[in-house]
FIFI-245653 format. One record per residue (C-alpha): x, y, z; residue in three letters; chain. Coordinates in nm, 2 decimals. Layout:
<atoms>
{{X; Y; Z}; ALA; A},
...
</atoms>
This chain:
<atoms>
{{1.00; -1.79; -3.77}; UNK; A},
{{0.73; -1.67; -4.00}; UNK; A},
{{0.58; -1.30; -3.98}; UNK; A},
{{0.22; -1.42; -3.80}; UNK; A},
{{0.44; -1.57; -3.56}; UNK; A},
{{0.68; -1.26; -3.50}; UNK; A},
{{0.41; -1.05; -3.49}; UNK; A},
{{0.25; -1.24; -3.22}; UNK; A},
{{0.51; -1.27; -3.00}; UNK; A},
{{0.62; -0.88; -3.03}; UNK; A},
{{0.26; -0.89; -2.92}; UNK; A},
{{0.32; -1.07; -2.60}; UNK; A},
{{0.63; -0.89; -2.54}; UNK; A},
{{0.42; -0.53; -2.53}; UNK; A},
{{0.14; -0.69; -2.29}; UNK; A},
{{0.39; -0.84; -2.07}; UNK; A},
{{0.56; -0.50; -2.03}; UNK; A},
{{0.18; -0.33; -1.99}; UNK; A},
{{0.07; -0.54; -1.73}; UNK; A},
{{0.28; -0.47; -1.45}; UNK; A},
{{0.20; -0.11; -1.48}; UNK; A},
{{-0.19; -0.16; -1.42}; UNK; A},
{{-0.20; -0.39; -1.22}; UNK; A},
{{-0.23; -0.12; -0.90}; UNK; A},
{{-0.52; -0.11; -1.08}; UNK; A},
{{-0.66; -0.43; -1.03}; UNK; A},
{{-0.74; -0.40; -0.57}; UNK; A},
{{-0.90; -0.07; -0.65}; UNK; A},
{{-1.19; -0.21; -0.94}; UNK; A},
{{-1.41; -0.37; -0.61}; UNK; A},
{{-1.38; -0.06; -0.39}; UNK; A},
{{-1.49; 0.14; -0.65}; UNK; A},
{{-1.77; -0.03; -0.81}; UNK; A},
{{-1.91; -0.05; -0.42}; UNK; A},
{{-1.89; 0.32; -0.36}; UNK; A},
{{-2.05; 0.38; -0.74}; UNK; A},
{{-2.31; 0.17; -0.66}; UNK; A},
{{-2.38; 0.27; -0.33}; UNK; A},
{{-2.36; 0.64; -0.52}; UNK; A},
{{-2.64; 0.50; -0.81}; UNK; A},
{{-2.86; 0.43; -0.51}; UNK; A},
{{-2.80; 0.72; -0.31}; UNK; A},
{{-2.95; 0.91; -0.58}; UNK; A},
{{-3.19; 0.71; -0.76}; UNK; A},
{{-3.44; 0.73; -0.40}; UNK; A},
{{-3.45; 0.39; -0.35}; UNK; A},
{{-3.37; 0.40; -0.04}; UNK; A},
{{-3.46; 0.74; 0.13}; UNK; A},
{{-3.21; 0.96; 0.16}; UNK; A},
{{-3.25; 1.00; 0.58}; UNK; A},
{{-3.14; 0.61; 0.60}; UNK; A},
{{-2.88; 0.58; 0.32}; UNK; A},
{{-2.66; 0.92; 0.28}; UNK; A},
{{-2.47; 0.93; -0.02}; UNK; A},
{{-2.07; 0.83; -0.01}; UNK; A},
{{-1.98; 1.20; -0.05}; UNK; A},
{{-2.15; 1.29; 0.23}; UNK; A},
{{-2.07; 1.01; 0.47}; UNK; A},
{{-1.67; 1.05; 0.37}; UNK; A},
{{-1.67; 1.41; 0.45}; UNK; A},
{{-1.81; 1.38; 0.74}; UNK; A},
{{-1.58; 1.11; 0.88}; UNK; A},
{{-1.27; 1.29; 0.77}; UNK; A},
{{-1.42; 1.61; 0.97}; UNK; A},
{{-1.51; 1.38; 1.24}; UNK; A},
{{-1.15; 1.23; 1.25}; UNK; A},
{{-1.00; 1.56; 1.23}; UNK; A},
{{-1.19; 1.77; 1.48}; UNK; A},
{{-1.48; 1.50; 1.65}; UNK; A},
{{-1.43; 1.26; 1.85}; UNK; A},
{{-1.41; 0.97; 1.60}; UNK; A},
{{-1.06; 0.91; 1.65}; UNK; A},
{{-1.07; 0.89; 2.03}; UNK; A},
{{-1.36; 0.62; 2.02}; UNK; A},
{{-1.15; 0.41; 1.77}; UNK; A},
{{-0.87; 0.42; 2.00}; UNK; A},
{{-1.07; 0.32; 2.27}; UNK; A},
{{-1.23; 0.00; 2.05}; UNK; A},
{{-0.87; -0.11; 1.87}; UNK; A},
{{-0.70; -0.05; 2.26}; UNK; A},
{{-0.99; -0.31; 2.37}; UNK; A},
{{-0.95; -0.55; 2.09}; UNK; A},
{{-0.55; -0.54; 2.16}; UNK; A},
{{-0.60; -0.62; 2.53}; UNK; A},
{{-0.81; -0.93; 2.47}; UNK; A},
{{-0.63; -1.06; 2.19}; UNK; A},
{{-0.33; -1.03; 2.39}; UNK; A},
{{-0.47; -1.22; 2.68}; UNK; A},
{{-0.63; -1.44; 2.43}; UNK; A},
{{-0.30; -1.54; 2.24}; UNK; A},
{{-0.08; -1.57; 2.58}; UNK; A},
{{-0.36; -1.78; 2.75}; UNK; A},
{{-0.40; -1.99; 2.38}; UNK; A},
{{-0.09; -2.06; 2.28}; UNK; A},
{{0.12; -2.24; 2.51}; UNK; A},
{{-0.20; -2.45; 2.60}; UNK; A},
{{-0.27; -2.53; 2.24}; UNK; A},
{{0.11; -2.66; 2.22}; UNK; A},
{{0.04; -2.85; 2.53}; UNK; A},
{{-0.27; -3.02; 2.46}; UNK; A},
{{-0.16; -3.08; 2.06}; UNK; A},
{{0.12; -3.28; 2.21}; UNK; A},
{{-0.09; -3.50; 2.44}; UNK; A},
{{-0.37; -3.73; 2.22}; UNK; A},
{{-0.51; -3.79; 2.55}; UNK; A},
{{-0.46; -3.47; 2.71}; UNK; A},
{{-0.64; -3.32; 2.43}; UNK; A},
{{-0.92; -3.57; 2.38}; UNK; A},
{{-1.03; -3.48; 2.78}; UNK; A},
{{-1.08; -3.12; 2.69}; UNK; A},
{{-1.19; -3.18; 2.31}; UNK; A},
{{-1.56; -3.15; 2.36}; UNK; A},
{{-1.55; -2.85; 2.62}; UNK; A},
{{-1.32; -2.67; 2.36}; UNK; A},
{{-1.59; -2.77; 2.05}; UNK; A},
{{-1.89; -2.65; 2.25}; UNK; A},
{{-1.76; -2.32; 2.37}; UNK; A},
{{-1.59; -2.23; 2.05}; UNK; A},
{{-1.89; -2.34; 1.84}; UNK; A},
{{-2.17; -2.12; 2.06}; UNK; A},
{{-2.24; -1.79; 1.98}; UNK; A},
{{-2.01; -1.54; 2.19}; UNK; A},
{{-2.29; -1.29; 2.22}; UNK; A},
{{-2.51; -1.58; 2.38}; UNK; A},
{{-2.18; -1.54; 2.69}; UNK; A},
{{-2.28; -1.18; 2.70}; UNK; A},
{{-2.50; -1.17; 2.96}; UNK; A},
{{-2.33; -1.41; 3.16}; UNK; A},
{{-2.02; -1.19; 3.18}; UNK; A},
{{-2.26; -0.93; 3.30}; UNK; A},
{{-2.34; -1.14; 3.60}; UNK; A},
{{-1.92; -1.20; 3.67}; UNK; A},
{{-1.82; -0.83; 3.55}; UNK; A},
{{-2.04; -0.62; 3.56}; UNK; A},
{{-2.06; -0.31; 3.25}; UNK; A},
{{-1.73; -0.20; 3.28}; UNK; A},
{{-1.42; -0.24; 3.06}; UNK; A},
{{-1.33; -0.54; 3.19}; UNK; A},
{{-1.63; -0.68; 3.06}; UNK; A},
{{-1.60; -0.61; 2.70}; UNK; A},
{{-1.23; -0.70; 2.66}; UNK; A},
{{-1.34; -1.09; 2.91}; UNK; A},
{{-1.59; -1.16; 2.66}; UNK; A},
{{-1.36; -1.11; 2.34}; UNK; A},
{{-1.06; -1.26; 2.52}; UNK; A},
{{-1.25; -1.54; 2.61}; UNK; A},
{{-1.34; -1.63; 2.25}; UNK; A},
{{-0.96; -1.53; 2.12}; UNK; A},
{{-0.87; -1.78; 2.37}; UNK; A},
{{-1.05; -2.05; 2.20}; UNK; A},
{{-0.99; -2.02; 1.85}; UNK; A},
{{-0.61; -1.98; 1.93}; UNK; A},
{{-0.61; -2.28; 2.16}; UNK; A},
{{-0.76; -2.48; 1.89}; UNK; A},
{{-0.60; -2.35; 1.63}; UNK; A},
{{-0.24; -2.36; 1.79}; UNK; A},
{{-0.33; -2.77; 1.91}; UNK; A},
{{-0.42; -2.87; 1.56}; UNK; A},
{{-0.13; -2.73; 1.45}; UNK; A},
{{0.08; -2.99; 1.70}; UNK; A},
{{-0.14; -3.28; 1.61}; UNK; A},
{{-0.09; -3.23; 1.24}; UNK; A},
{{0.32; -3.16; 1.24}; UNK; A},
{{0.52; -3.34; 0.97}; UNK; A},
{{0.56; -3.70; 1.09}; UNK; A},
{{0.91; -3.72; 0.92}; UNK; A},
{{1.08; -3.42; 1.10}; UNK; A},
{{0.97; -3.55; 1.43}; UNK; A},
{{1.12; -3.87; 1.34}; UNK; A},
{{1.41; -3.71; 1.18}; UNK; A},
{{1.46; -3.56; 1.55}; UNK; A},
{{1.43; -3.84; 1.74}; UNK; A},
{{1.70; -4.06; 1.52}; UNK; A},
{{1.93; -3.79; 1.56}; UNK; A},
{{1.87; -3.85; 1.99}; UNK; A},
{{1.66; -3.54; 2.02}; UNK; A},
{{1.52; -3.58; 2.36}; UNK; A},
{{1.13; -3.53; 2.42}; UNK; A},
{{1.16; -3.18; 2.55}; UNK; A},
{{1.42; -3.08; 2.27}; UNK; A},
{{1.12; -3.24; 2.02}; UNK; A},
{{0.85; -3.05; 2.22}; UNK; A},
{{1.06; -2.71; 2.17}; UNK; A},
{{1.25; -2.71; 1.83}; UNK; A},
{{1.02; -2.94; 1.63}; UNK; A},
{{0.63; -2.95; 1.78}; UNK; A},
{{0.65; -2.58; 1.89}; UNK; A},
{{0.80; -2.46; 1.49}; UNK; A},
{{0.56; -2.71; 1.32}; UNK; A},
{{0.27; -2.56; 1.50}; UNK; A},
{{0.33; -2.16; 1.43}; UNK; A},
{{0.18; -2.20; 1.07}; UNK; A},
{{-0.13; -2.32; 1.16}; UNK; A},
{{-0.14; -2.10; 1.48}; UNK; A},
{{-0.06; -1.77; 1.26}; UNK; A},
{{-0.43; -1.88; 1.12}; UNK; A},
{{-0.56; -1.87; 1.43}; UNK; A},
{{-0.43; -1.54; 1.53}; UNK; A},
{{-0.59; -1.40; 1.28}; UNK; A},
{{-0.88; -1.52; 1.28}; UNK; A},
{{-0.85; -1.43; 1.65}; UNK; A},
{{-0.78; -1.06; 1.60}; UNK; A},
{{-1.06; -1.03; 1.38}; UNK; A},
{{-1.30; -1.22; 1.65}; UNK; A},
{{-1.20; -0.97; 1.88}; UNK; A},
{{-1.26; -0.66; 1.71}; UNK; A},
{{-1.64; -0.84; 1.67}; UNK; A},
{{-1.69; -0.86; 1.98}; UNK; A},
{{-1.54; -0.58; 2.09}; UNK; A},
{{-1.75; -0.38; 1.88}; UNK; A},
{{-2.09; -0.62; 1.95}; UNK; A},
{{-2.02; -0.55; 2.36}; UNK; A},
{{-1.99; -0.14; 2.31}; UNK; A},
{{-2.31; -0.13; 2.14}; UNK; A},
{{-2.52; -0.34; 2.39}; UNK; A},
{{-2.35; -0.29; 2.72}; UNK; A},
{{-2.33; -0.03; 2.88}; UNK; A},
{{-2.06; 0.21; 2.68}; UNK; A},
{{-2.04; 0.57; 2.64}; UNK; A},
{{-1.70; 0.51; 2.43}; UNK; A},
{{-1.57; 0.31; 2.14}; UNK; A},
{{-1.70; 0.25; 1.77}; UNK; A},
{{-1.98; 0.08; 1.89}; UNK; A},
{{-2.16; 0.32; 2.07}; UNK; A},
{{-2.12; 0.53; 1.80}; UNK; A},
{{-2.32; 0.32; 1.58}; UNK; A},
{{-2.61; 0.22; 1.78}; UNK; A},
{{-2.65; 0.53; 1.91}; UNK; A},
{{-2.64; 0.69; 1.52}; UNK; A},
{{-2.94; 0.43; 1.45}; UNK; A},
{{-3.12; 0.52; 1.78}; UNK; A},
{{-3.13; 0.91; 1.69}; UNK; A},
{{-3.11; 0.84; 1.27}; UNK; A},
{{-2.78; 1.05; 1.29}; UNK; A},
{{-2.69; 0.78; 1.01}; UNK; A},
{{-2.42; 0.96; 0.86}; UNK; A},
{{-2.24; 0.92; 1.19}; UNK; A},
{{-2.33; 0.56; 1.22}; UNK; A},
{{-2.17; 0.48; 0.82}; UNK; A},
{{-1.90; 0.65; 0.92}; UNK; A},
{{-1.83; 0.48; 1.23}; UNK; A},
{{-1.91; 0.11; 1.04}; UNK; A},
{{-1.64; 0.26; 0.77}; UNK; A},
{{-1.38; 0.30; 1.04}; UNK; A},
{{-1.43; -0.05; 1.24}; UNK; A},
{{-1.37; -0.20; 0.86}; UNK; A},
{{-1.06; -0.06; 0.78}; UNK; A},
{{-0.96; -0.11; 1.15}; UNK; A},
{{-1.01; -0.47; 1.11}; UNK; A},
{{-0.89; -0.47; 0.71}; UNK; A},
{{-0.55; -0.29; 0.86}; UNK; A},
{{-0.50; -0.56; 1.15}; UNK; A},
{{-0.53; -0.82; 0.93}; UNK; A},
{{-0.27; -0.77; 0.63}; UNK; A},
{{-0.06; -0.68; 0.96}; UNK; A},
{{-0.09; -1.02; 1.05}; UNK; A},
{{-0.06; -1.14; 0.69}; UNK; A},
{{0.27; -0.97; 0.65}; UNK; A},
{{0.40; -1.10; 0.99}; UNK; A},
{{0.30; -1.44; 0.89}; UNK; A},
{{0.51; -1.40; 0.54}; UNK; A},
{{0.78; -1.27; 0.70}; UNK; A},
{{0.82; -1.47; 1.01}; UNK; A},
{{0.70; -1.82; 0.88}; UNK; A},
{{0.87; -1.83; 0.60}; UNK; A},
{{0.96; -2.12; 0.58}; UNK; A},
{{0.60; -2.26; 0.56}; UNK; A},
{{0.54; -2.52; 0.30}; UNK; A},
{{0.89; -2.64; 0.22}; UNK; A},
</atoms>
């Protein structure tokens, strides 16, 4: 091997061993840049400093507001909402996305009513749950279980429709019956694709959720906070309080991400 070469590779060798201790550093270059850059135009006066406060300021005032407000009770309130209707959601969804997914015909009776409600807008259903519910709770957690519903449903039936033609036929040479195929193969062959939908349903929820507090009648919950900072211009209450739903919703997801690694595991082999 001639020096160039050695050279090179001891080269290699050094990076190889460098790399793995920055790459922590890699997931933090995005949040930073934002906050810098929301920093650069904090204080250049673009945008006057009553409508955007500078990331110091908003920061502080959340962790005060966490710590002795009551910022923490309304994002209990909004993630105890968004639980409850993704859990009515996902036990409503499920089962009838495994049934309709093993059912062509079953599933082509209900395919447009699925298509239509899951492709409107759910804050077009708002007032229409107003009629059925009235302002209260209820109201808020219908409306986002109602769209949870549908995404999982669909989700959960696609995943059924779309299971791995040889395993099902693996099952039935070895004299599985059509129940045992329904429960050990169609229901296992479905959970990948139906993880996706439970997260995209958890996120859906904490939308609406959020959407419903701000423009029906609450006096709790994340969303009140913010469109009652932009009624008053307490802005620094309202950044705050569109800081927290994010990270609420950034938490729930790698949640599910992690639940998805460890329990479907054996997706893709």
């Amino acid at each position: 091997m001639s020096a160039s070469t050695e050279r090179l590779a001891a080269t290699s060798r050094r990076f190889s061993l460098r790399r793995p201790r920055l790459s922590w550093l890699v997931p933090v270059i995005g949040p930073v840049a934002f906050i810098a850059l929301w920093e650069a135009v904090s204080v250049s006066h673009v945008v006057r400093a009553v409508l955007l406060p500078s990331p110091v300021d908003t920061l502080g005032y959340l962790f005060n507001a966490l710590l002795h407000g009551t910022m923490a009770t309304d994002a209990l309130v909004t993630i105890t909402r968004t639980l409850i209707a993704f859990a009515i959601g996902a036990l409503l969804g499920v089962p009838l996305g495994v049934a309709f997914g093993s059912s062509v015909r079953l599933y082509s009776s209900v395919e447009f009513l699925v298509d239509f409600f899951r492709s409107m807008p759910a804050s077009a259903l708002i007032p229409l749950f107003i009629l059925f519910f009235g302002i209260a709770d209820i109201n808020k957690i219908a409306i986002a279980g109602f769209s949870v519903f549908l995404i999982v449903m669909f989700n959960s039936a696609y995943g059924v429709m779309n299971a791995r033609k040889s395993r099902l036929l693996a099952a039935k040479v070895m004299g599985a019956s059509p129940f045992q195929m329904f429960r050990d193969v169609l229901v296992f062959e479905s959970l990948p694709q139906t993880f996706v939908g439970l997260r995209n349903g958890i996120s859906t929820a904490l939308v609406i959720v959020v959407v419903a507090e701000m423009f029906i009648g609450s006096d709790q919950g994340l969303g009140y906070r913010i469109i009652e900072g932009e009624q008053i211009l307490h802005v620094t209450d309202m950044y705050a309080s569109i800081i927290v739903a994010g990270l609420i919703g950034y938490v729930l997801n790698m949640l599910f991400m992690l639940a998805d690694k460890r329990l479907i595991h054996w997706n893709g082999k």
